[in-house]
matplotlib code that plots the C-alpha trace (Angstrom):
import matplotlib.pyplot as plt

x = [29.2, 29.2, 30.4, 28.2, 25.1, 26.7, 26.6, 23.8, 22.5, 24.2, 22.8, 19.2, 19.6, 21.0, 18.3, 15.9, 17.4, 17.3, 13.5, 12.5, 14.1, 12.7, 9.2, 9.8, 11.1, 7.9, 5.5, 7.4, 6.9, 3.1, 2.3, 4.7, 2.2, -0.7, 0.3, 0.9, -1.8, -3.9, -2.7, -3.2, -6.9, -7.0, -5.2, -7.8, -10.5, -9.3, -8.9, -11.8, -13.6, -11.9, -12.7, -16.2, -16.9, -15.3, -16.9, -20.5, -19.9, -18.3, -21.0, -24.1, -27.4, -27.2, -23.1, -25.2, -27.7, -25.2, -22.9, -19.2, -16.3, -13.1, -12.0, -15.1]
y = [31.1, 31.6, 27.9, 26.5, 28.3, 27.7, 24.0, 23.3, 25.3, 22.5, 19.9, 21.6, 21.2, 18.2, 16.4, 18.4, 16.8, 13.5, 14.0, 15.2, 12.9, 10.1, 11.4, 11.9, 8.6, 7.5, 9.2, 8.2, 4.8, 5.3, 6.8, 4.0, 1.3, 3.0, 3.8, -0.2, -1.2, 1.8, -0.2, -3.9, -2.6, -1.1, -4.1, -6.4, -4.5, -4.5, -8.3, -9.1, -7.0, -8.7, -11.9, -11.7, -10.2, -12.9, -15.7, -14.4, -14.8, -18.3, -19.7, -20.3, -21.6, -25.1, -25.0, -24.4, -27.0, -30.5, -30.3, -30.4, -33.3, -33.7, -31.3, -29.4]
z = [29.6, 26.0, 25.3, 27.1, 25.5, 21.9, 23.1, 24.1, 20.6, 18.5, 20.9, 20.7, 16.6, 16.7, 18.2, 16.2, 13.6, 14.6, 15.5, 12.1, 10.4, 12.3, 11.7, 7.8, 8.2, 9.6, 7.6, 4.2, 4.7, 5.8, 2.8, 0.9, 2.3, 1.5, -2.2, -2.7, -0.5, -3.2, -6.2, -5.3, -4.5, -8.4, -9.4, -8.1, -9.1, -12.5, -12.7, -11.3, -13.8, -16.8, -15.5, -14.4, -18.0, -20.1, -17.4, -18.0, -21.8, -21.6, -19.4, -20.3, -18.3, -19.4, -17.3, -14.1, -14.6, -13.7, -11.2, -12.8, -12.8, -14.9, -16.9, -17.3]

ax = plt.figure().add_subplot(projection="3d")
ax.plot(x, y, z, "-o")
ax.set_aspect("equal")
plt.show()
């Protein structure tokens, strides 16, 4: 009788096991995503603030006026 109780112990923690570390598994890589998915946001934040402030100095009213071609 005792055996078969000490088994089924190791089996009972065994599979505990496995289940929490198939959760932390899951959760680690939930929070991975959201931490990059977090700092492409800030990333394009940042960029699109640069941009728009050195685009509202370079154009200017008269840019708007004619549709562009070429280069320009």
């Amino acid at each position: 009788m005792r055996h078969l109780r000490d088994n089924l112990l190791v089996q009972f923690s065994v599979v505990s096991l496995v289940v929490m570390a198939a959760i932390g598994v899951v959760f680690a890589m939930a929070i991975s995503n959201k931490i990059r998915s977090d700092a492409v946001d800030h990333l394009i934040d940042e960029a699109v603030d640069a941009s728009s402030g050195r685009l509202l100095e370079a154009i200017t009213a008269a840019d708007l006026e004619a549709p562009m071609y070429g280069e320009r």
